[in-house]
C-alpha positions in Angstrom: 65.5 -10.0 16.7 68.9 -11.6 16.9 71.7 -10.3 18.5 75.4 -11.1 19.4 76.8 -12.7 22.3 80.2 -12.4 23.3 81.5 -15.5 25.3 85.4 -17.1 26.3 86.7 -20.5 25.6 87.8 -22.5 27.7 89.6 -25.9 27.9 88.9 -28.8 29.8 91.4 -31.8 30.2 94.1 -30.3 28.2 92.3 -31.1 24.6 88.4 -30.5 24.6 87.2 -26.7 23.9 84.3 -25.5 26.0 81.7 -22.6 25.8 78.8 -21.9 27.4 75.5 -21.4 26.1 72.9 -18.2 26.7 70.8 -19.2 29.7 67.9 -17.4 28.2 68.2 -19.4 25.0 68.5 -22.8 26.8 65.7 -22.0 28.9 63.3 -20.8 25.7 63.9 -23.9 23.8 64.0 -26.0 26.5 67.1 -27.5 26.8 68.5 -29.5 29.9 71.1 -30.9 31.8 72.2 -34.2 29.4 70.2 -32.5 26.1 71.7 -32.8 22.3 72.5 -30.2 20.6 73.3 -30.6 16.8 76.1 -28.1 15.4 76.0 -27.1 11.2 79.4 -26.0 10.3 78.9 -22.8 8.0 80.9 -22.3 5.0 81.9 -19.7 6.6 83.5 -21.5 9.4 80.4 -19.9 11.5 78.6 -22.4 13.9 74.8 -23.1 13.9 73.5 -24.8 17.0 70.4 -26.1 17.1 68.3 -28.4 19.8 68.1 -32.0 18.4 64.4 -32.4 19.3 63.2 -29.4 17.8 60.6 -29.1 15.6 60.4 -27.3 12.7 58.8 -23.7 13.8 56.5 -24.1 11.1 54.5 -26.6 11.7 52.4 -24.7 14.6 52.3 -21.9 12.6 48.7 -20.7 12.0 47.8 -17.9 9.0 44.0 -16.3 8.7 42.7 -15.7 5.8 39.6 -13.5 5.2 37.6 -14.2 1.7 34.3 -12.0 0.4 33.1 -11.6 -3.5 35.2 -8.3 -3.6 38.5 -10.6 -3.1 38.4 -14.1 -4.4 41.4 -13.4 -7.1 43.9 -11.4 -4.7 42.6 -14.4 -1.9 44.4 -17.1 -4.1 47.1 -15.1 -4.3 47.0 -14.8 -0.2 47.0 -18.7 0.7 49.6 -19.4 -1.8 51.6 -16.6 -0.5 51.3 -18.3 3.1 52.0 -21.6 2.0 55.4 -19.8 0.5 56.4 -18.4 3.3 56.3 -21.4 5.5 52.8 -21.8 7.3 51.5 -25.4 7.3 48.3 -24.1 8.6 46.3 -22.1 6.6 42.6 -21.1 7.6 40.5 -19.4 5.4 37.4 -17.7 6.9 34.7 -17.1 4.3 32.0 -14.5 4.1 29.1 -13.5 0.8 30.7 -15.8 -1.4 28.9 -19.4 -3.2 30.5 -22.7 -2.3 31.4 -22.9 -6.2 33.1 -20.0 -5.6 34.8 -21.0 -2.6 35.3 -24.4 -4.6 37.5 -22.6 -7.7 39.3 -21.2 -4.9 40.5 -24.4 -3.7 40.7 -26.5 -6.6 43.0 -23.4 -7.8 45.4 -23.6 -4.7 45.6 -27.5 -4.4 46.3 -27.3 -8.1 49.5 -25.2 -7.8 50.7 -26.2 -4.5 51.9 -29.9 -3.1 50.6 -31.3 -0.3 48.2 -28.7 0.6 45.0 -30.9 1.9 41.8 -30.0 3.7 42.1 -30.6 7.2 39.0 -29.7 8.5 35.5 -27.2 6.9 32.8 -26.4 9.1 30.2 -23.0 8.7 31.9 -20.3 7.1 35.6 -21.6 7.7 38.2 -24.1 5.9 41.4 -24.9 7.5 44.0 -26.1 4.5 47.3 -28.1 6.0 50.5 -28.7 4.2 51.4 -32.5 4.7 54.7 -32.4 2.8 58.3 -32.2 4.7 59.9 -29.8 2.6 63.3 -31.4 3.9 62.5 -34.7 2.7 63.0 -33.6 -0.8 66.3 -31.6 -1.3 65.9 -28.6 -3.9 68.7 -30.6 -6.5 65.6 -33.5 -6.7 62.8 -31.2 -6.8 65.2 -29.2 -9.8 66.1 -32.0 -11.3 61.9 -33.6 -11.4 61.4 -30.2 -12.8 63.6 -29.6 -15.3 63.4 -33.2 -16.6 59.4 -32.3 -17.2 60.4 -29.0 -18.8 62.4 -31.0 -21.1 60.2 -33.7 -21.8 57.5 -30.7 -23.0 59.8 -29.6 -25.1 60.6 -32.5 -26.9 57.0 -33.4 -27.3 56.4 -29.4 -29.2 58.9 -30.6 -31.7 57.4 -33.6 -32.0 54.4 -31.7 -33.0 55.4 -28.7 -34.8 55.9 -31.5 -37.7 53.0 -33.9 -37.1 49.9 -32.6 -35.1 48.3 -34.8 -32.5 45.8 -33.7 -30.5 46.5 -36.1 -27.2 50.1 -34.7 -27.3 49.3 -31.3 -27.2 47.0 -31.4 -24.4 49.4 -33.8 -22.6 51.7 -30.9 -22.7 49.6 -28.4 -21.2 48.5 -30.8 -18.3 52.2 -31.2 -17.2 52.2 -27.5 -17.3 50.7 -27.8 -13.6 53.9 -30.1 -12.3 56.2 -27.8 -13.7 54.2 -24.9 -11.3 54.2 -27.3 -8.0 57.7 -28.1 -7.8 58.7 -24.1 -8.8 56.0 -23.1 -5.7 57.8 -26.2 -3.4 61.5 -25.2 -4.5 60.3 -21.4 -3.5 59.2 -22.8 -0.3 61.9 -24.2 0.4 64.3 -21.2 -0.1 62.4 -19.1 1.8 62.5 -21.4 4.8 66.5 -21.3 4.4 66.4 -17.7 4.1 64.3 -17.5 7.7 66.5 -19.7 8.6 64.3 -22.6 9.6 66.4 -24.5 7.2 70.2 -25.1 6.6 71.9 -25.0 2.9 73.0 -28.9 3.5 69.6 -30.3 4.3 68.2 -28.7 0.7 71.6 -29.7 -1.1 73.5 -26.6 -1.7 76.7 -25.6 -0.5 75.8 -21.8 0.8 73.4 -19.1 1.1 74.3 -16.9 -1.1 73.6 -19.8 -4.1 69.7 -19.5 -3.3 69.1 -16.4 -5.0 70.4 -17.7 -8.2 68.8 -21.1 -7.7 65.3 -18.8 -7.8 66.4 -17.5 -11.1 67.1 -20.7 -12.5 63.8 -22.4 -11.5 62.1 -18.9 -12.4 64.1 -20.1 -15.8 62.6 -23.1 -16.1 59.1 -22.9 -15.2 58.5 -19.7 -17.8 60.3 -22.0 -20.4 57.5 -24.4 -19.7 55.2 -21.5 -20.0 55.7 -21.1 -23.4 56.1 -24.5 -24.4 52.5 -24.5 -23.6 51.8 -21.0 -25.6 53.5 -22.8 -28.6 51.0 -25.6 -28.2 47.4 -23.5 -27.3 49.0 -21.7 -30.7 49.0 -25.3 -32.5 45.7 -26.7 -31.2 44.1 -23.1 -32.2 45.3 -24.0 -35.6 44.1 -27.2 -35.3 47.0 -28.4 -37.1 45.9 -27.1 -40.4 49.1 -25.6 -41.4 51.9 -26.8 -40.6 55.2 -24.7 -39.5 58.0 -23.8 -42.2 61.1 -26.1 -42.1 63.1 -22.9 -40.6 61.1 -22.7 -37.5 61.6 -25.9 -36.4 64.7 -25.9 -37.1 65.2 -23.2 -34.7 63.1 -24.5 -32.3 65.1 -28.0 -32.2 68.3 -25.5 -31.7 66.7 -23.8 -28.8 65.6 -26.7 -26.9 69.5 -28.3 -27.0 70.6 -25.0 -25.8 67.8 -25.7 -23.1 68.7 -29.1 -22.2 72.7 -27.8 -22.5 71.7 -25.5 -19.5 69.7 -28.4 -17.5 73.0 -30.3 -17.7 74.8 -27.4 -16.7 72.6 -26.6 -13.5 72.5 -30.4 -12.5 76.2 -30.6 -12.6 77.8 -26.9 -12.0 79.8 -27.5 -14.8 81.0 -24.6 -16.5 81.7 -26.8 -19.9 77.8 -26.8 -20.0 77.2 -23.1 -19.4 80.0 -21.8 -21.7 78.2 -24.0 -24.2 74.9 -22.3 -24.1 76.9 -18.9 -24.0 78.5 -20.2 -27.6 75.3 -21.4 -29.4 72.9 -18.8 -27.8 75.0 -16.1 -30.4 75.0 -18.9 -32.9 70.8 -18.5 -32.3 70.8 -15.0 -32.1 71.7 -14.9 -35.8 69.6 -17.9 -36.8 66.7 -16.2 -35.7 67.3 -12.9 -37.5 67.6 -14.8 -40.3 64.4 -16.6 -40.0 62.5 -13.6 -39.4 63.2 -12.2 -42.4 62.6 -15.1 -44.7 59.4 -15.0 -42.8 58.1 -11.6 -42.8 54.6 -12.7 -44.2 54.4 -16.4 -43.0 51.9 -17.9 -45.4 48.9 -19.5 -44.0 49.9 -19.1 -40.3 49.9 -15.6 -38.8 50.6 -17.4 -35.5 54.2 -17.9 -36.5 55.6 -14.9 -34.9 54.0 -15.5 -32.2 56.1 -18.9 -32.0 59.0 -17.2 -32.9 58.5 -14.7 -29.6 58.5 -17.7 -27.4 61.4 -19.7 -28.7 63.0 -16.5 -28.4 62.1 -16.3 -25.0 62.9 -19.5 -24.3 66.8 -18.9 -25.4 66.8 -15.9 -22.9 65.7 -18.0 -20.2 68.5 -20.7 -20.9 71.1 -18.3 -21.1 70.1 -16.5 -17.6 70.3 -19.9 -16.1 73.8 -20.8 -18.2 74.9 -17.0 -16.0 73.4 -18.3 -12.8 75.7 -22.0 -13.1 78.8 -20.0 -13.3 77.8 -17.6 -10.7 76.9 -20.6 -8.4 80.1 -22.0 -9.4 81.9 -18.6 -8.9 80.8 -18.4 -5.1 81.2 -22.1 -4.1 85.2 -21.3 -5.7 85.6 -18.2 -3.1 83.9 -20.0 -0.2 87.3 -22.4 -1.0 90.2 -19.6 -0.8 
């Protein structure tokens, strides 16, 4: 529990500010006579002081993990909750369950989070360790990786809506599961600023307050990928027997420049970007209408509206991340008055 400590300044040789430190919290982190201390200046103008030879509190941090047949699906829920929250240690004790069962376990974890590795399996226990240094990667890269991939299954849909191939579509669906790492790493990584184990500089953002619309935005992008990959189970289902009417493409290849307008946006904090995907989202908005009701009975492919649903989806999650840029934007501009 933290809690505030009141101390004076004072000066030393007529220029250099002085103040003492808490003697309990030197002594607990073990600080000494001659020890570095590194000090993060807050946008606030707050200080945050922190031993130089720390290390991260997370790395000897140890979660348990019980698994029986009556909880294999909420377990996988479990170990990736512990891996978001900041354990690099994650042991997973195992009781009436098959080792194919354990197996699809694993294989589902290690499939949605990066870095998480075996460290060591013996009777009835598994310890899984997270080898990645979430501060090695700042949350603009990891963003960036992400919403480049988003993109790039985007493009390939619309390549297919008008010429099926088969290698494409499950191409798409495979890059599905990089779209879900980063989103689990970036969530990591907030959460570790939020407990404070982190500062908003070593993940590349200016202040606190901009990580909870940085979760919408990558919350944004990795449902957008989502249905990217609904629209192409849709197509494969089909088997590319019938192709899509000219409108829906059309509005498709509307929605993912109003995507990539909102990438830009997000990348840069540029308002230009944002008020952009405000503009043509209403532009959409009646593009759509107007599709759906050429369209009411879609000849030869019933799965159209289901399309249509996910495009229109797809807008909504641009134009919540277009709101977060000029939020983000909003509080970096009052952190400067």
């Amino acid at each position: 529990m933290s809690r505030m400590i009141r101390r004076r300044i004072q000066v030393t040789g007529g220029s250099t500010f002085i103040v003492s430190l808490p003697k309990e919290w030197v002594k607990n982190v073990g600080l000494t006579p001659g020890s570095e201390v590194l000090i993060d200046i807050l946008p606030d103008y707050s200080l945050r002081i922190t031993p130089s030879h720390r290390k991260s509190r997370r790395e000897v941090r140890v979660k348990e993990i019980e698994v029986g047949q009556d909880n294999i699906d909420s377990a996988i829920i479990e170990i990736l909750s512990a891996y978001l929250a900041g354990y690099n240690i994650i042991k997973i004790r195992y009781r009436d369950i098959s080792i194919n069962a354990l197996t699809r376990i694993i294989d589902k974890v290690r499939s949605k989070a990066i870095g998480l590795e075996i460290l060591d399996e013996k009777s009835n226990e598994l310890t899984l360790y997270s080898i990645v240094d979430t501060s090695l990667l700042t949350i603009t890269e990891a963003l960036e990786k992400m919403a480049n991939t988003t993109r790039s299954m985007l493009e390939d849909v619309e390549r297919i809506l008008t010429r099926y191939d088969e290698k494409i579509l499950i191409s798409i669906v495979e890059r599905d599961e990089v779209v879900d790492k980063l989103f689990l790493l970036i969530t990591r990584q907030l959460n570790q600023l939020l407990l404070g184990e982190l500062s908003p500089s070593n993940l590349g953002l200016v202040a606190l307050p901009e990580a909870l619309y940085m979760i919408i935005s990558v919350k944004s992008i990795e449902r957008i990928a989502d249905h990217a990959v609904l629209i192409s189970e849709i197509i494969l289902k089909n088997n590319g027997r019938t192709l899509l009417p000219d409108q829906i493409v059309e509005l498709f290849s509307k929605t993912k420049e109003l995507y990539i307008n909102a990438i830009k946006g997000l990348k840069s904090l540029n308002k230009k970007y944002a008020n952009n995907v405000v503009t043509l989202f209403k532009e959409l908005e009646k593009l759509e209408e107007k599709t759906r009701h050429n369209l009411i009975n879609p000849l030869g492919f019933p799965e159209a509206n289901l399309i249509l649903d996910s495009i229109r989806r797809i807008k909504a999650y641009s134009l919540d991340i277009a709101e977060s840029i000029i939020n983000m934007i909003t509080i970096r501009e009052y952190i400067r008055t």
